[in-house]
N, C-alpha and C positions, 0 to 999 in steps of 0.2 A: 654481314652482307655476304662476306667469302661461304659462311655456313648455308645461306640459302641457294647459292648458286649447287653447291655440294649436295645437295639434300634433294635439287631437282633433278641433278646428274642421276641418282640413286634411284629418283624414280621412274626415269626413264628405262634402266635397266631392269626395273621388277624389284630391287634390293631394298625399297622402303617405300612405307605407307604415305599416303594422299594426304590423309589425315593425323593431326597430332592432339595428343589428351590435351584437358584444358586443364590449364593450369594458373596459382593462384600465383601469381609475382611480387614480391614485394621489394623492390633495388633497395640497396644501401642509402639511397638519396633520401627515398622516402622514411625510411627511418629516423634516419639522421633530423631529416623533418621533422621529425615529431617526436622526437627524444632528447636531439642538442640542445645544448645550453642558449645556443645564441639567434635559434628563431622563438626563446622565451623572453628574450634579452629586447629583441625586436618588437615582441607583443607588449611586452611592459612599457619600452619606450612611445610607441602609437598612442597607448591608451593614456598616458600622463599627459603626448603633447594635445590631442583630442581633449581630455580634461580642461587642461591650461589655454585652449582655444575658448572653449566655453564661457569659462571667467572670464579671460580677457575681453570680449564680448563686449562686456560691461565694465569701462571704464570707469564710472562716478565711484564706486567705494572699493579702493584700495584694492588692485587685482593681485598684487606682490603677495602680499600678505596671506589674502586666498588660497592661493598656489602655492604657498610654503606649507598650509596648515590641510590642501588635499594632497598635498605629497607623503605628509607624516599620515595620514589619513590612508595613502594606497599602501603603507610600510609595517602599517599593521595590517592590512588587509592580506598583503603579502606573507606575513607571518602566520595568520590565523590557517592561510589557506595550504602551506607547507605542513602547517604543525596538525591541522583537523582533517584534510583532505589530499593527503602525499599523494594516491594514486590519483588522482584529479591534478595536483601540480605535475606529476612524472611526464602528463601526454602533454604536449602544446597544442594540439587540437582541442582539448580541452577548455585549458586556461584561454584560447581564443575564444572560446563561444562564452566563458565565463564574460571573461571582461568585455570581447567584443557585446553581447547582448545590453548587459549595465550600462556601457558609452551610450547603444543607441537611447537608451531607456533616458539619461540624461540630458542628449539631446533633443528629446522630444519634448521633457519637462523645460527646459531653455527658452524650447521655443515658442511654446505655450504663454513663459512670465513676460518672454519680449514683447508678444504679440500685446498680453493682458495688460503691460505700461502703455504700450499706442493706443490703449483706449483711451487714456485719459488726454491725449492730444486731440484725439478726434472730437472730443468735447459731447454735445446732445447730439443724438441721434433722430433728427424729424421723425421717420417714420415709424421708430419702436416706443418713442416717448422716454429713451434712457439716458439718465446722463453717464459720461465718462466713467464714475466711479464704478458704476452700478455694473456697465460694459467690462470693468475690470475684474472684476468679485466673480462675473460669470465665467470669466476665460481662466480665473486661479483655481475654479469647482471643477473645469475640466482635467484638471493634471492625472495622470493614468499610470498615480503610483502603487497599483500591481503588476506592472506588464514585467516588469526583470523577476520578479517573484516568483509567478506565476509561471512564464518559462522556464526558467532554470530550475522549478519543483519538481515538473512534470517529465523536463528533458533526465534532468542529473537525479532527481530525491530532495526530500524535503529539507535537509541538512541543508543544501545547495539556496535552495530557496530561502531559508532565511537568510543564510550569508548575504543573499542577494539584498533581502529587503533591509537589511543592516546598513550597510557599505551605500547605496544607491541613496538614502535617507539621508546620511551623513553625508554624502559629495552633495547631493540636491539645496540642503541647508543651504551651501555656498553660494548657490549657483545667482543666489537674491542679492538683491540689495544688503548688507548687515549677512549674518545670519540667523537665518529665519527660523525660532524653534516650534513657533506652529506648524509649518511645515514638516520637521520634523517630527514632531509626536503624529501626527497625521498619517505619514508614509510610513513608517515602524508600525503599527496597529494596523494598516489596512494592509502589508503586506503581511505582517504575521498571518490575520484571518486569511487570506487568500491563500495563504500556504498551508493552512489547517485544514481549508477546504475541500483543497485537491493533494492529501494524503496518498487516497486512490482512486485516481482519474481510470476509468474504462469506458465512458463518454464523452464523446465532445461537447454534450448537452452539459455536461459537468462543470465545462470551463466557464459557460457564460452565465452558470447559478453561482457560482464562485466572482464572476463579475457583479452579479445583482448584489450579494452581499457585499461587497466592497465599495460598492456605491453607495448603499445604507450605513453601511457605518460610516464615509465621509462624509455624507449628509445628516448622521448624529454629530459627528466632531466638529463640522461647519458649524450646524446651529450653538452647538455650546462655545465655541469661538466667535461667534459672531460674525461668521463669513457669510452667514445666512441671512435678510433683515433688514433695518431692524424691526422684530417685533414689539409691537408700543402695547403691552400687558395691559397699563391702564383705560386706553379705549383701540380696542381693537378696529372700531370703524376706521380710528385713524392710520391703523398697517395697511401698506402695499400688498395685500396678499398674489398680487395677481406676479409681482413681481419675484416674492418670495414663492410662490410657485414653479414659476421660470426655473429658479435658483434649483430650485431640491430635483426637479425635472434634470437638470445639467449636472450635479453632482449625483444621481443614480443611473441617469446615463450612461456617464462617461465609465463606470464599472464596467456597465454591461457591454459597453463598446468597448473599453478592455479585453473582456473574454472572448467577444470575436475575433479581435485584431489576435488575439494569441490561439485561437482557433485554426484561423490562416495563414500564421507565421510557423507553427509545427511543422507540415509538410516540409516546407523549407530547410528546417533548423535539423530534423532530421535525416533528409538525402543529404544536406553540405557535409552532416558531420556524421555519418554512418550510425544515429542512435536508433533505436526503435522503441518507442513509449507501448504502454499497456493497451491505449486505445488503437496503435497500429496492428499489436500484436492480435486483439481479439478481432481484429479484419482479417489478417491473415489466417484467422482459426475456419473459415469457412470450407467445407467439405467438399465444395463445387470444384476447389483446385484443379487443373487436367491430369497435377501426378497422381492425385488422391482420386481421381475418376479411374484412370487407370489402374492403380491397386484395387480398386472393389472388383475390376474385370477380369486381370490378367494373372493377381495376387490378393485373390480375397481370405486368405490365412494370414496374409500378412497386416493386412488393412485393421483385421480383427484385434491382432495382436497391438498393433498401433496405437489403437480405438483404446484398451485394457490398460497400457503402458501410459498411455496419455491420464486416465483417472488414475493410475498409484502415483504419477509424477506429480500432479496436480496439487492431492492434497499433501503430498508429504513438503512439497516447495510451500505452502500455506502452515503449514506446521510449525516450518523454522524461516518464516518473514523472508522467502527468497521471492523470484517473480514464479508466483503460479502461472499468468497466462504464457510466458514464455516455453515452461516446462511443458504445458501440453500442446500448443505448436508444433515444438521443435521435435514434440515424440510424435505428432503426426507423421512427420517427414524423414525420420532416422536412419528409415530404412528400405527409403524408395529404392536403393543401389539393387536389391531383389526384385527390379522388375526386367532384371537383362536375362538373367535364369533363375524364372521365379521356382522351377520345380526341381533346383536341387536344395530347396529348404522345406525341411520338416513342415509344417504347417500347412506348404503348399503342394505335399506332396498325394501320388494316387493310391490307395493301399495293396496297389497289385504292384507296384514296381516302386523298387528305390535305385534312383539312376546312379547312384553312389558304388553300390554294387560293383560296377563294369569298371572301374576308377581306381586309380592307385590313389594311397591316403594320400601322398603330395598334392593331388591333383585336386582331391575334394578340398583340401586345405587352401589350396590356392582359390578355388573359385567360392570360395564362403567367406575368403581375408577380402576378396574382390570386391566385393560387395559393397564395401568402404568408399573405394576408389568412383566403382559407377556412382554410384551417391553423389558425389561431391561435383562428378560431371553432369548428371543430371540437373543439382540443387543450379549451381554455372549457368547449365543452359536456359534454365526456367527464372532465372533471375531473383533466387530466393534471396534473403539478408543473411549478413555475414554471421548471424548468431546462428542461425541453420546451420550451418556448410560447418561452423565449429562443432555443434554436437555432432554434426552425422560424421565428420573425421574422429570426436574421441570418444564415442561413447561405448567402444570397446574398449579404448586406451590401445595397450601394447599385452592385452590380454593372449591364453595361450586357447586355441583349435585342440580343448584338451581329447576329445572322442577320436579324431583322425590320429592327433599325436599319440594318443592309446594303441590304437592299430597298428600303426608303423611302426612302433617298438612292438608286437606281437609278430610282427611279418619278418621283422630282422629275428628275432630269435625263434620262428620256425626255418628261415633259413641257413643261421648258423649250426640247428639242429641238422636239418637236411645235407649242410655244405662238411661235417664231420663223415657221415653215410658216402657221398659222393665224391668226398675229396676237395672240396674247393677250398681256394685258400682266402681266408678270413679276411685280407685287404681286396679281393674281390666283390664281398658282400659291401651294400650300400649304404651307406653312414645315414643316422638320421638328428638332424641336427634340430634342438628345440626352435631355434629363431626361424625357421621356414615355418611352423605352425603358429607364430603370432602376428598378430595385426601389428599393423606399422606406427600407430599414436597418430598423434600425443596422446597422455595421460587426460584426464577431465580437470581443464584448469579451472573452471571456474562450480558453483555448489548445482546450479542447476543440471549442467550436463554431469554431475558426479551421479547429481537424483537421476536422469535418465537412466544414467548407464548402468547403475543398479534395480533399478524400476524393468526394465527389461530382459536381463539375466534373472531375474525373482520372477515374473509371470510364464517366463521360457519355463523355467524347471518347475513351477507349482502344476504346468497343465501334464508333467511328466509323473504326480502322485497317483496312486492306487485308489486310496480313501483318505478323502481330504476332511481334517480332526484339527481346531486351532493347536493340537500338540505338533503335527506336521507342519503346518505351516510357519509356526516358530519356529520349527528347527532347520527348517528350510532356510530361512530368512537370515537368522543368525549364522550357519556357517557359510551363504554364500558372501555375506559382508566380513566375515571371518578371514577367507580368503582371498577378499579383493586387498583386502586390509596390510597381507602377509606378505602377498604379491606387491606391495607399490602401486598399487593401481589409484591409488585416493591420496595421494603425498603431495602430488601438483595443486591440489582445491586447496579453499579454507576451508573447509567442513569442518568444525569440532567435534570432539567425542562428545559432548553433549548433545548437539545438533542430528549425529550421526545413531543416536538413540532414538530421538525424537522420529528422524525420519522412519528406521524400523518400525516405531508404534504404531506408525499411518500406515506403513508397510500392509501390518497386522490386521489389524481392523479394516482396509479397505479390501483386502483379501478374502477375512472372516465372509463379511457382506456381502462381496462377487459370486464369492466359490461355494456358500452354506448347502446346505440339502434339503430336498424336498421329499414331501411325503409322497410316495405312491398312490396317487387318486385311483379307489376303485372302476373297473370298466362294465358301462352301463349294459351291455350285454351280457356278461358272464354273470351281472348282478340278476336278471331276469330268470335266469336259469337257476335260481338258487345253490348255484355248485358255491364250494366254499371258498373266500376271497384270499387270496396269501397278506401277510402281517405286512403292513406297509414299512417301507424301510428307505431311509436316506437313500436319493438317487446320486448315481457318480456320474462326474462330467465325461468329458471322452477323452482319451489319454492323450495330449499333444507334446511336442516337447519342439520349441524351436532351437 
């Protein structure tokens, strides 16, 4: 409070700005949140007493008993999930969405089997002609055991999702009378399929084909269980079909009602918990954006370069099983920070003037590390997701301004040569220190923004070749991963040395493709004249270099 009263003092006198960068905060609290031990401690305890709510529900068969055997039951789940999924245990945002989604998903199935025992109180139904049982069989066909599956594949991966349909299949057993192993092979199978399904979701139309087949196959498992029926083989006039249609109608419904309800619970599942699934991401791939409108205006070298960066990230993240749609997103956006001065970068520059020129190297240094920073105010202001705003702060890393840091050590010893001539003394002349010519980081923690951050430095220096030959391009490729390698700049990722080959290859080849050469088509005028045509010969792109 004292701070703002001081800050306005200041700007009344002229001593400080109106306005302050925007900045990403993250207090100790919130971390604490979401790293402590004991708001994991908290989540665990909810979900056991929610479990043990559940059970107790239903007093006729032994709840004690229950509740001893979903405890040992959450104690491997707990182990499985420490020992298969550490970074998934580390967050507590996580483990809440885990477990929080499961509780609900059990709750719904609970309330489903209560609902389906009061049928049989209700006795016949005058106006549908059913009795109790029949009323029961239909409300057991609706149970919607793919909904924790089918979430949590789409939100976390598929790993996720079976855990899910594992764990949920095993508490749901309980949740019956006895426990129930039809139930259980039922909910294990439909949610396996449903997790096979949506592998990789990039539609929403996706989620609810993924429901249809989940309602088929509990409408095969039904009929070979008998939940379907009965069918009387020997005279069929004597089957209910009308009823047994009911039946299969209910149990392929409820799949497909399934996949909407997890159609419409996404949004959600993702603003609460900062995820962004593939289906969001290729929303967000559209070109209409107002920052990407304005790169085609203000900075159409850079938009280019974007465009370019975006297909080498794309496939080389396809390459090695990382998120392709991510990678070409986030390389749409990398580099919107070049719309504050778009013309002190190469690409965007006039060929009669380089403003660089007029500019001490600190100065260009500074306004090209800058570019970083507007990004990330920009990404802030336009409400991009937190996976942006991470690649566009590393996808230099803490790389160095090596062209200006070139010159500034060329300036210092032309004027150390001069200050010998003239007498100056050597602690006069101006130091130049490496760490003024690097970006501020981080490093690319994660494989995507590593793919950026190399997808972009390779397209920069390929448009700086003479005559582009796949021997050039190799060579290009391999020393500048060479030097990001030497530099630290790829130590933060997981990228393996194998992965980090693979990606080169995609490198390779999608460069090959881009950059190849064309033949010189002769011109239909000079051909008329019979004058003689020059040897057609590979054409070169135009030299750029960002």
């Amino acid at each position: 409070m004292l701070g703002f009263f001081e800050r306005q003092r200041l700007v009344k006198r002229g001593l400080a700005s109106t306005k302050q960068r925007r900045r990403r905060s993250q207090s100790e609290w919130l971390e604490t949140l979401e790293h402590g031990p004991l708001a994991k401690v908290f989540i665990f305890a909810g979900f056991i007493a929610g479990l043990a709510a559940l059970i107790y529900s239903d007093m006729r068969s032994q709840p004690m008993e229950k509740v001893f055997i979903a405890v040992l039951i959450f104690l491997t789940a707990l182990a499985q999930l420490w020992i298969n999924h550490p970074k998934t245990f580390e967050r507590n945002s996580r483990v809440l969405l885990m477990f929080g989604v499961m509780l609900l998903h059990l709750a719904i199935v609970k309330f489903i089997l209560v609902t389906a025992d009061n049928q049989i109180l209700k006795g016949v139904s005058g106006g549908e002609g059913l009795s109790g049982l029949e009323r029961q069989q239909l409300w057991k066909l609706a149970v919607p055991y793919a909904f924790a599956p089918l979430v949590l594949s789409v939100l976390l991966g598929k790993n996720h999702g079976i855990y899910a349909a594992i764990f949920v299949s095993l508490w749901g057993a309980l949740l019956y009378r006895g426990i129930d192993a039809i139930f259980l092979v039922m909910s294990l199978i439909s949610g396996f399929i449903a997790v096979f399904i949506t592998l990789e979701v990039r539609r929403r139309v996706r989620l609810v084909r993924a429901g249809f087949f989940v309602g088929l196959a509990t409408w095969i498992l039904a009929l070979i269980f008998g939940l379907i029926g009965p069918i009387i083989w020997e005279s069929f006039s004597g089957t209910h079909w009308q009823i047994i249609g009911l039946q299969s109608l209910v149990a392929i419904g409820s799949g497909i009602l399934t996949g909407f309800m997890v159609s419409g619970a996404l949004p959600i599942f993702e603003s609460a918990f900062r995820i962004t699934t593939n289906i969001s991401w290729l929303e967000l791939a559209d070109l209409n954006h107002p920052l990407l409108k304005r790169l085609v205006i203000e900075a159409p070298g850079t938009y280019h370069h974007s465009l370019v960066v975006a297909n080498l990230a794309e496939a080389a993240a396809e390459a090695i099983g990382a998120s392709a749609a991510m990678c070409r997103v986030c390389s749409y956006f990398h580099d919107i920070g070049k719309l504050v001065k778009p013309e002190y970068f190469t690409e965007n520059m006039r060929r009669d003037r380089n403003p660089h020129d007029e500019l001490a190297p600190t100065m260009s240094a500074l306004i090209i590390i800058a570019h970083v920073k507007e990004g990330v105010d920009l990404a802030l202001k336009h409400g991009l997701n937190q996976e942006i705003i991470d690649v566009i702060q590393q996808h230099h890393g803490t790389s160095l301004v090596f062209f200006f840091y070139k010159r500034a050590l060329q300036q210092q010893e032309d004027a150390r040569a001069g200050g010998k001539i003239m007498n100056i003394r050597e602690d006069d002349i101006p130091e130049v220190r490496e760490e003024s010519f690097r970006y501020s980081g981080p490093r690319p923690q994660t494989k995507e923004a590593a793919i950026i951050s190399l997808a972009d430095c390779i397209e920069s220096a390929s448009r700086s070749l003479d005559r582009v030959t796949p021997q050039k391009i190799d060579q290009l490729i391999s020393d500048i991963i060479e030097k990001r390698l030497l530099d630290g700049q790829l130590k933060e990722c997981d990228l393996t040395m194998r992965e980090l080959e693979e990606v080169a290859e995609s490198f390779r080849h999608t460069l090959q493709s881009m950059m190849h050469g064309r033949v010189a088509y002769p011109d239909s005028r000079t051909e008329k004249t019979g004058t003689p045509l020059p040897a057609a010969r590979p054409s070169v792109p135009p030299v750029s270099a960002a």
